[in-house]
C-alpha positions in Angstrom: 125.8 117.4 129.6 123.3 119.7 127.5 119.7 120.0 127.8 117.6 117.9 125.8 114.5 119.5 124.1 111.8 116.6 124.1 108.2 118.2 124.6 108.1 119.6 120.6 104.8 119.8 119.4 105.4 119.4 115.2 103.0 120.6 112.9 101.6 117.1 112.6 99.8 117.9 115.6 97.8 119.5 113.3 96.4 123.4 114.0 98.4 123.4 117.2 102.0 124.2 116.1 104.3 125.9 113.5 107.8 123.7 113.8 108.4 122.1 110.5 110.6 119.3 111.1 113.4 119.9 108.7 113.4 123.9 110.3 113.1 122.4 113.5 116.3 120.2 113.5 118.2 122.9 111.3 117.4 125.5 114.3 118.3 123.3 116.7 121.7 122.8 115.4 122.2 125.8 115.1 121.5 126.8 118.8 123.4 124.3 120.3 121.2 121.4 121.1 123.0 118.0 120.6 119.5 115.5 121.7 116.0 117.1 120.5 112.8 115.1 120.6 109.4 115.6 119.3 106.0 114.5 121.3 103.1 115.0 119.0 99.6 115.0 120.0 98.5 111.2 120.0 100.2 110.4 116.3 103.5 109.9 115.4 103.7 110.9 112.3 106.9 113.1 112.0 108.8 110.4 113.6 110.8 108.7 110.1 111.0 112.2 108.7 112.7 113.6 112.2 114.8 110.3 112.9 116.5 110.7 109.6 117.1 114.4 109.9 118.5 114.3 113.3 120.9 111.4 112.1 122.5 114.1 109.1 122.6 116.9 111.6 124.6 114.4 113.9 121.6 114.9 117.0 120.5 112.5 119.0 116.4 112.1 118.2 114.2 111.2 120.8 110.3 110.0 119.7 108.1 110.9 122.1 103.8 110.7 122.3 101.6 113.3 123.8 98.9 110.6 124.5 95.1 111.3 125.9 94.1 108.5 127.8 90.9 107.4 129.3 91.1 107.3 133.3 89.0 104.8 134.7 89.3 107.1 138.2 88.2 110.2 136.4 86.2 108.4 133.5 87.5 110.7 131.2 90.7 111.8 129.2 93.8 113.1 130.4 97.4 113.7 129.6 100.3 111.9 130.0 103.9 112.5 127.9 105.8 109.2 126.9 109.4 108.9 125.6 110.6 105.6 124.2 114.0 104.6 125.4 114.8 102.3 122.4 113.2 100.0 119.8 110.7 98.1 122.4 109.6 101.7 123.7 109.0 102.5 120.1 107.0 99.8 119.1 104.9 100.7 122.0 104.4 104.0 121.3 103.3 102.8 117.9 100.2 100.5 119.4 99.1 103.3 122.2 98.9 105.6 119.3 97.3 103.3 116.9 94.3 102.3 119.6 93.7 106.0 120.2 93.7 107.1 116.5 92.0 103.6 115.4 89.0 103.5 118.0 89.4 106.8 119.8 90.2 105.7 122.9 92.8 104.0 124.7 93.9 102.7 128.5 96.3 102.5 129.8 96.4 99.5 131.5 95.9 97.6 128.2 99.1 97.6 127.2 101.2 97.9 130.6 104.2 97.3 131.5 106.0 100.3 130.4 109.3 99.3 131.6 111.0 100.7 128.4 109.0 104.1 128.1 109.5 107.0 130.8 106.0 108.9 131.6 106.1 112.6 132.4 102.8 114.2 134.2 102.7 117.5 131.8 100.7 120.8 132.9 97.1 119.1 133.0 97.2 115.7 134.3 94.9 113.5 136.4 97.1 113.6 139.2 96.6 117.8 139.9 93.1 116.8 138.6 92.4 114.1 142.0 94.5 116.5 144.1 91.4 119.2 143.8 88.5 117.1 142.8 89.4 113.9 145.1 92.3 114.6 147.0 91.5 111.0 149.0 92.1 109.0 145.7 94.9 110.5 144.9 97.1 108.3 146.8 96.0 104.8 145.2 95.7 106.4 141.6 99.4 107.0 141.6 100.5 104.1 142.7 98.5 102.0 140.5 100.0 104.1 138.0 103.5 104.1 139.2 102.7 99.9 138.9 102.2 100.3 135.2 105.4 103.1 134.8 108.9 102.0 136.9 109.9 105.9 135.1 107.6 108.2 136.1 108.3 111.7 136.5 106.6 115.2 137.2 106.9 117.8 134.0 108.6 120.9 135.3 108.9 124.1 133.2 110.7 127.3 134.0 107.3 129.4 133.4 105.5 128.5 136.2 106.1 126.0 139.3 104.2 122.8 139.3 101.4 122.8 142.0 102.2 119.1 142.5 106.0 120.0 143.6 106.1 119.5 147.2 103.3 116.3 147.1 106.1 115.4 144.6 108.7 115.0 147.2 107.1 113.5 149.5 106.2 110.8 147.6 109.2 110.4 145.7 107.8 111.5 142.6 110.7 112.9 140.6 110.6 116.1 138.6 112.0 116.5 134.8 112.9 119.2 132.6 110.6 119.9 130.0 110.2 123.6 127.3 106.9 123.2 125.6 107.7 124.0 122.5 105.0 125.0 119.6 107.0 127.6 117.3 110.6 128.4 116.3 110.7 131.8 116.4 109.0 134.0 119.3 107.1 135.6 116.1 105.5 132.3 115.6 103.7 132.2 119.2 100.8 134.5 117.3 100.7 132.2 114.6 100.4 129.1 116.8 97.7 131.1 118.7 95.3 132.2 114.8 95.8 128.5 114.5 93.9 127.3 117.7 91.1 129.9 116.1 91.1 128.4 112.8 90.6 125.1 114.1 88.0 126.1 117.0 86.3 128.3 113.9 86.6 130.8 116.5 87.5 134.7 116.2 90.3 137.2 117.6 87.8 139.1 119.8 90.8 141.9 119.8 94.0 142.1 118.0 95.7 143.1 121.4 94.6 139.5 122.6 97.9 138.7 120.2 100.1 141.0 122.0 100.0 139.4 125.1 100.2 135.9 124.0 102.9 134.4 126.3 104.9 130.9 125.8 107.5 129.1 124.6 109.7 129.2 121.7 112.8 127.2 120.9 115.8 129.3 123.1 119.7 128.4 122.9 120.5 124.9 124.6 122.9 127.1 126.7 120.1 129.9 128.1 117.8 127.0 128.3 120.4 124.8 130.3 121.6 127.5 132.9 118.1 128.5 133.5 117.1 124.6 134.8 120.7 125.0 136.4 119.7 127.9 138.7 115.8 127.4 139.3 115.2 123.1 139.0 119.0 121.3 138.8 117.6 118.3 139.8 114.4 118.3 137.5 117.3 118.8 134.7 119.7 116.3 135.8 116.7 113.7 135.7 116.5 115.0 131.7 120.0 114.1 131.0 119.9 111.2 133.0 117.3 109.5 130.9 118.5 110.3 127.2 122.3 109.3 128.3 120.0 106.0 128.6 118.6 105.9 125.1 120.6 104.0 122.4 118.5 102.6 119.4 118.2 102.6 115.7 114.5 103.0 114.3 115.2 99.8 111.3 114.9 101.8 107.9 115.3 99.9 104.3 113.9 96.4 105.1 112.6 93.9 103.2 109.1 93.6 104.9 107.5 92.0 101.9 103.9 90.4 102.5 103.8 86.9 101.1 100.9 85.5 99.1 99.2 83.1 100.6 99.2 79.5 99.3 98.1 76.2 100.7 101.2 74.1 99.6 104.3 74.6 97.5 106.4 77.6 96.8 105.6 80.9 95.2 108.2 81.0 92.5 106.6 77.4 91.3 103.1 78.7 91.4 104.0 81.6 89.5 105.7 79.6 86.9 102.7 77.1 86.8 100.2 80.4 85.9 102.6 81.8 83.6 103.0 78.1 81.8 99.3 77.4 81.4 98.1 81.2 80.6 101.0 82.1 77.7 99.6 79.9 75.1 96.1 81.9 76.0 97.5 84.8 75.8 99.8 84.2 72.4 98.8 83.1 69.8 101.7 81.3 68.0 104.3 80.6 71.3 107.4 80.7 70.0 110.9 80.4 70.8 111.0 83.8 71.8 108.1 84.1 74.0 109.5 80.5 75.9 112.7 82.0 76.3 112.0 85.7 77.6 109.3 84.0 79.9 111.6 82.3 81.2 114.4 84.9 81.8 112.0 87.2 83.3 110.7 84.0 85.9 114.1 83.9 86.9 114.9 87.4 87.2 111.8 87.4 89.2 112.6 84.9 91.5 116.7 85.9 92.1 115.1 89.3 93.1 112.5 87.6 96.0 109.6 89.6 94.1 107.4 86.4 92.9 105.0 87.2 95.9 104.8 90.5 94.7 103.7 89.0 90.8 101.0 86.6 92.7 99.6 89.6 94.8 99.1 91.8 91.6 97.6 88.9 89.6 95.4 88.0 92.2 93.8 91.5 92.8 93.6 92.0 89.0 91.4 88.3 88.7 89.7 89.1 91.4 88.6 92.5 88.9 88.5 90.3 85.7 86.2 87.8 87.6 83.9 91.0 88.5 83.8 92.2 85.5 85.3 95.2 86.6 87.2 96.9 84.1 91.0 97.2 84.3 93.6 99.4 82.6 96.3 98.1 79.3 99.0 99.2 82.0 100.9 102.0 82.0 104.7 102.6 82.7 107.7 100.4 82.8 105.5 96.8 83.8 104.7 97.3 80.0 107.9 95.6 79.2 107.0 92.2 81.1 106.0 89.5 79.4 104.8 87.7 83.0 102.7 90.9 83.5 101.2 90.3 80.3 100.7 86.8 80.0 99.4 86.8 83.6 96.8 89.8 82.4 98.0 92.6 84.9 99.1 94.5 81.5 97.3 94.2 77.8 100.5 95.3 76.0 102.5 92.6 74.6 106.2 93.3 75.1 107.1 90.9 72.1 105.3 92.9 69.5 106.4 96.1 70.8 109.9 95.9 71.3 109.9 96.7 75.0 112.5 96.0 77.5 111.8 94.0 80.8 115.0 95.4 82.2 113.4 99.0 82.0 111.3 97.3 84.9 113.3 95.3 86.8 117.4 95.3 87.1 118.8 93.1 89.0 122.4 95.4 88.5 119.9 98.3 89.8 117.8 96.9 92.6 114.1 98.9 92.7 111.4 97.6 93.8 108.8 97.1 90.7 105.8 99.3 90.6 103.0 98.2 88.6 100.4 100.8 88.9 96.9 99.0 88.7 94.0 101.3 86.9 90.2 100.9 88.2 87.2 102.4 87.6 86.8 105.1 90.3 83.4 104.0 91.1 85.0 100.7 91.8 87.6 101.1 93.5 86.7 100.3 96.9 85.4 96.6 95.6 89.0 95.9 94.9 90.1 97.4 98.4 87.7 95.5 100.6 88.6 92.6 98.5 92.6 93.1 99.2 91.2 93.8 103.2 89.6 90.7 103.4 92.5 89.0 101.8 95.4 89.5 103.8 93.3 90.9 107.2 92.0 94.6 108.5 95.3 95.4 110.2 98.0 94.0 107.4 96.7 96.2 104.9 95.8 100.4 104.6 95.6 103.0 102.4 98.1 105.5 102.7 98.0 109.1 104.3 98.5 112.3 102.8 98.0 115.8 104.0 96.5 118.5 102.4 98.2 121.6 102.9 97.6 125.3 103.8 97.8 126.6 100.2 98.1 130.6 99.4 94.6 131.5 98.9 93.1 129.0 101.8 95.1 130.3 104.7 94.5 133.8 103.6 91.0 132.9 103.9 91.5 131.6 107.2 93.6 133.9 108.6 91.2 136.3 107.3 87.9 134.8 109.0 89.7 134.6 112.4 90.5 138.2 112.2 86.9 138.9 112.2 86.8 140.0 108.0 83.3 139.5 106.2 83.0 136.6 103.9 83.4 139.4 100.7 86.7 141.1 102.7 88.2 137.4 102.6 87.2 137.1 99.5 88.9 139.8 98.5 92.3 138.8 99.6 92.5 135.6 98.2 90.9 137.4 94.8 94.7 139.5 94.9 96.3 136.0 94.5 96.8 135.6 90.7 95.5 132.3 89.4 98.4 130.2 89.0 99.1 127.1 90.4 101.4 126.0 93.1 101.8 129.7 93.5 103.1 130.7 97.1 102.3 134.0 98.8 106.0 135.8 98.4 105.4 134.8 94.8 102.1 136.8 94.8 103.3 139.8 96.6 106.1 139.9 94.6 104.2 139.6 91.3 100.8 140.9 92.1 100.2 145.0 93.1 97.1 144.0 94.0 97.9 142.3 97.1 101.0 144.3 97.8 98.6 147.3 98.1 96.4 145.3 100.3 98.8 144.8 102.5 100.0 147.9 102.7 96.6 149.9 103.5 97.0 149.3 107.7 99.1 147.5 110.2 95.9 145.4 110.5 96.6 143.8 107.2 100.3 143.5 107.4 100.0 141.0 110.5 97.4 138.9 109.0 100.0 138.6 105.9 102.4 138.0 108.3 100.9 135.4 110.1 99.9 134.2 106.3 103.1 133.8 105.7 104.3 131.6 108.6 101.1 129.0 108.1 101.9 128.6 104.2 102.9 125.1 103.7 101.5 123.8 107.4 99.9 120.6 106.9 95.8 121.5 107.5 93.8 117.8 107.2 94.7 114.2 107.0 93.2 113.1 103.8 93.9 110.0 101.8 96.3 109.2 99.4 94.6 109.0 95.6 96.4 105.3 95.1 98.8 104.3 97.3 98.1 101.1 99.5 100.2 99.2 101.6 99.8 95.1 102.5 102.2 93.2 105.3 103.2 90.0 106.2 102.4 90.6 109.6 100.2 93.2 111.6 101.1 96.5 110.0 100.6 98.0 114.0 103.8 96.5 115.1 105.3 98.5 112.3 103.7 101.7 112.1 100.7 103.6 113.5 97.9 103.3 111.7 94.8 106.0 112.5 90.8 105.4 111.3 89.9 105.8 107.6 87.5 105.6 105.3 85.0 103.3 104.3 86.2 101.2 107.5 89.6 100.5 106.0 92.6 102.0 108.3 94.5 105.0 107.3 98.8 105.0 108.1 99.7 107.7 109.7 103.1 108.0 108.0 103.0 109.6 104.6 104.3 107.9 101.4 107.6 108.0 101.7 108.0 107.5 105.1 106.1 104.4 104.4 108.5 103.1 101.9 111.4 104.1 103.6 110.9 101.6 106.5 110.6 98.8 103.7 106.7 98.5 103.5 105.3 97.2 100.0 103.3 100.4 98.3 100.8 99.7 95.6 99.1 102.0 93.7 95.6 101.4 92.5 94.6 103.8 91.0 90.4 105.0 90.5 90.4 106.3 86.9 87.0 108.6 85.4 87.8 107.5 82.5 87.4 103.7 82.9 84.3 104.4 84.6 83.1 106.2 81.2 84.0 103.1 79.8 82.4 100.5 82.1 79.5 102.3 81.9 79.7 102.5 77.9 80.0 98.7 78.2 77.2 98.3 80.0 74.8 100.4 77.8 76.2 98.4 74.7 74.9 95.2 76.4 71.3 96.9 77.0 71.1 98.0 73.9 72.5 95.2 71.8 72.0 92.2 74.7 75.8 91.1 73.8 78.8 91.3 75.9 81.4 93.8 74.5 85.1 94.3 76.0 87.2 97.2 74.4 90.0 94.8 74.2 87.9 93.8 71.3 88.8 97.5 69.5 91.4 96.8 67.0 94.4 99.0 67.5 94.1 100.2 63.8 91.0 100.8 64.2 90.1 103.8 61.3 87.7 105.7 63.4 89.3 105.9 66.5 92.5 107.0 64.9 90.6 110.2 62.7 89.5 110.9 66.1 93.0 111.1 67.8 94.3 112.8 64.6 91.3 115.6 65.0 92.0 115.9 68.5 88.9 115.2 69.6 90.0 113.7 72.7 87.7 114.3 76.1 87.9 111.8 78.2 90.8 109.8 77.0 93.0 109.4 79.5 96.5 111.7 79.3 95.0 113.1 76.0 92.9 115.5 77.8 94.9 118.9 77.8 94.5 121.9 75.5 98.3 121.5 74.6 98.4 117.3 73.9 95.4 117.7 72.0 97.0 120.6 69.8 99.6 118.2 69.1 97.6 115.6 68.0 95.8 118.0 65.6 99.6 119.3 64.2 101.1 115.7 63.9 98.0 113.5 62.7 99.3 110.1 64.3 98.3 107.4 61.9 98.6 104.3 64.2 99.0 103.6 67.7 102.9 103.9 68.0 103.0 107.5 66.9 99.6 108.0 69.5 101.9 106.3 71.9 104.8 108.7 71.1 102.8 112.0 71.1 102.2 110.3 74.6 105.6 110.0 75.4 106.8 113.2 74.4 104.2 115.5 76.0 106.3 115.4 79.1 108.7 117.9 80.2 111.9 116.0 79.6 111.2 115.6 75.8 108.7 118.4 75.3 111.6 120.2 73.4 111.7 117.6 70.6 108.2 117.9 69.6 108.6 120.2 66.8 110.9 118.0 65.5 108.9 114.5 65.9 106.3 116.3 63.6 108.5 118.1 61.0 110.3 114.8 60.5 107.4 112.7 60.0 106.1 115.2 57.3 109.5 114.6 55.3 110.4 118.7 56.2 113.1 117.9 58.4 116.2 115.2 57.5 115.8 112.2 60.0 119.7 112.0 61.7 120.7 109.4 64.1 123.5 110.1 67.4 125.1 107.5 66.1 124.6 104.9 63.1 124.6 102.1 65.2 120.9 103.5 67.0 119.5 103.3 63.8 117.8 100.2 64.8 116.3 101.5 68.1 115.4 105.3 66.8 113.8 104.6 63.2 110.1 104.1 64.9 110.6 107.9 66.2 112.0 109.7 63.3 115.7 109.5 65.1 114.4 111.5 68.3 114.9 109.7 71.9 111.3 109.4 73.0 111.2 106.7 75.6 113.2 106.3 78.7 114.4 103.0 77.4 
């Protein structure tokens, strides 16, 4: 059997390590290792991201928790490692690290037994802690904690034997293999070390201190293995032992829809009862047409198990209406539903405009829909507290995002822990040209400002170097400018959730990750520019003492159009750039479908065809069709495909 590397600390630990997890399980295939694991420092974070790499690289993942919890005997914090032997180990990793990153503290006797996690005593740990400071307690400590774990085990690394080892033995406390792992690369042990700096806001006192920096960085399985083999066989047959033990899938793709809550009856029937009652509101003539494409899209709806979903959406965007809190037309595909309209969550009537509900929802091509719900950004947080309130504090969270080490900040970081002035780190991140998304090989390949920089001492070639390996390195949790996600049930036996802001809880999985176990994402989104226009509202009414609503603007209205067709655009959302607003001058929409087109076009998939949208329109370029039989479809744009439709 090999030896598995579990005690990984990812770069979601974040300042304390360099292993990217994609590098990480790319390395370790590549040196031999056929189980890796990663034990982060109280989150969990990584663990989607690393399950699904280690499944394509054919390894066996192992999710593991570096957790600081409080000792009643010590009455402070200390360290234990936990490794989740399948599912139910999991989902308790996912509470212990929840109640840490939630309240900032966490016992371990609140959620004992631990009969499907193993616990591993790492380098500092209250055991070695009572052996020195109360050797007489040390006795009842562990067995109260050997009540609580039926795996316990003694860390033990090849660098140094644990002091522990023979009270170990003679209290049957077994040992287990463990590398501490923080970098890749034995080049990235200096890096890991300028990180501790950065996040202490501390300073190299001497760039020797570097040189001597002594740890460990991810070996071959085979050195690794024969190492344990010759110096602690037992300690490494224990390691095997328990990952030969571990068989579980972490449940990706479900459908963990939250439902909305009603007092009788079923959602589909509810839905169709606010649909029924608000269309003729809504339309003015109902016709034929409007009955029947209601009525196609409620049953769409409904095959597809998303008429929760519809009820959720309407209800948050009443619950803005009733507040006079101003909401956007709606953007994207939901344009093309008629529910969406008729229920008020879009102001775009998909009738009159010719748009298709299938662009939204397919049941031949099964997405999820996505209805992106615009607020004023001084609002924004009514509308959250009133979603938390709604479905309860721990089955609803805003979503996690991390902002990154970007070329010019860890130059400036690197650059203060090297012991530069403020106006030496200014300098270097000066030599990175002003372009965005632009990485530091870009810069030294493009700028000879920074090359020379570099060059001028071996001083400033390891800080680049060191640069260079934090690039990219997640540096702060922040929060995700939309996304939110709601659950049937409490989001903690799901995923770990960590504080936020504003008292509403924060997931510690990104995104993605979040979608990718089968949680419902919605966005809402806090707009400037509808706070510009509440705020307008608002002055209207003290000025004039009447209640205006810009729904009231007629679409072809002549003023607002001479202002689209001059450009003179600030503050209208998407019609803000330089370049849109150039186009606007050059094509001189007259009504709101060619202002919708200029919209549509100003993207980089039909960016190309812009030239052409304008030169047809002004008769000096002939209007062709694909095909004759698009005529129908194209005519509106001059023959040019405009809209992903």
């Amino acid at each position: 059997m090999s030896f598995p590397q579990l005690y990984t600390t990812t770069a979601f630990s974040l300042l304390q390590s360099t292993v990217a997890i994609d590098r990480y399980v790319a390395k370790g295939k590549e040196l031999g290792y056929q189980t890796l694991g990663i034990c982060d420092r109280n989150v969990l974070t990584g663990a989607v991201a690393f399950y699904q790499a280690c499944l394509v690289a054919d390894i066996q993942p192992i999710i593991g928790l570096h957790l600081d919890y409080y000792s009643p005997v010590q009455e402070e914090e200390n360290e234990l490692l936990l490794f989740a032997k399948n599912q139910a180990g999991y989902e308790q990793l996912i509470l212990l690290s929840s109640q840490k990153e939630l309240t900032g503290q966490v016992r371990l006797e609140d959620f004992a037994p631990y009969d499907q996690i193993i616990g591993i005593f790492p380098k500092r740990n209250e055991l070695s802690y009572l052996a020195q400071a109360h050797p007489e307690r040390l006795e009842a400590r562990y067995q109260e904690l050997s009540a609580l774990f039926p795996n316990l085990y003694l860390g033990q690394s090849l660098v140094e034997e644990n002091p522990l080892k023979n009270w170990a033995k003679e209290h049957d406390l077994p040992s287990f293999a463990l590398m501490e792992v923080a970098g890749l690369e034995a080049s990235e042990l200096e890096a890991v070390a300028v990180m501790e700096h950065i996040k202490t806001g501390s300073q190299i006192a001497d760039l020797q201190e570097l040189e001597l920096i002594q740890g460990n960085y991810l070996r071959s399985e085979a050195s690794v293995k024969q190492s344990f083999l010759e110096s602690y066989p037992e300690a490494l047959n224990h390691a095997q032992n328990f990952v030969a033990e571990c068989h579980w899938e972490l449940p990706l793709h479900q459908k963990l829809y939250p439902s909305y809550p009603l007092a009788s009856g079923s959602a589909g029937d509810y839905l169709r009862k606010l649909c029924e009652e608000a269309l003729p509101r809504r339309v003015a003539q109902v016709s034929d047409v409007y009955q029947k494409r209601l009525d196609y899209e409620l049953s769409v709806i409904h095959q597809m198990g998303f008429d929760d979903y519809f009820l959720i959406v309407w209800d948050v965007m009443d619950f803005a209406h009733q507040n006079q809190i101003v909401t956007g037309a709606g953007r994207g595909s939901a344009a093309g539903s008629l529910v969406a309209y008729v229920l008020a969550i879009t102001d775009v009537d998909p009738i009159e405009y010719e748009l298709l509900f299938e662009r939204f929802l397919n049941p031949e091509r099964y997405t999820m829909p996505d209805i992106d719900l615009d607020i004023p950004d001084n609002r924004r947080e009514e509308v959250l507290h009133y979603v938390q309130q709604k479905y309860g504090k721990l089955r609803m969270a805003q979503i996690a995002t991390f902002g990154t080490m970007a070329a010019k900040m860890v130059l400036r970081d690197v650059a203060r822990v090297f012991g530069l002035s403020q106006s030496e780190a200014n300098r270097w991140s000066k030599a990175i040209p002003n372009k965005l998304k632009i990485t530091l090989k870009e810069a030294y390949e493009t700028a000879p400002i920074l090359r020379d920089l570099v060059q001028q001492s071996p001083k400033n070639k390891r800080l680049f170097q060191i640069a260079l390996l934090l690039e990219g390195l997640p540096r702060h949790v922040s929060t995700h400018a939309a996304g939110v996600v709601i659950s049937d049930r409490d989001l903690t036996e799901l995923i770990p959730l960590q504080a936020g802001a504003e008292d509403i809880n924060l997931t510690q999985f990104t995104m993605n990750d979040v979608e990718t176990i089968g949680l419902l994402k919605m966005d809402f989104l806090g707009l400037r520019n509808l706070s510009i226009i509440d705020n307008t509202l608002q002055g209207i009414k003290k000025v004039t003492g009447k209640t205006f609503s810009q729904k009231e603007i007629p679409l072809n209205d002549p003023k607002t159009i001479d202002l689209f067709q001059k450009g003179d655009t600030s503050g209208v959302f998407q019609f803000e750039s330089a370049g849109i607003r150039n186009v606007l001058r050059r094509l001189g929409p007259e009504n709101i479908e060619e202002i919708a087109a200029v919209n549509a076009l100003y993207r980089p998939g039909p960016m190309q065809n812009i030239e052409h949208y304008i030169q047809r329109k002004k008769g000096k370029e002939a209007v062709s069709y694909p095909d004759d039989s698009l005529k129908d479809i194209l005519q509106n744009t001059y023959g040019i495909m405009v809209y992903q439709e």
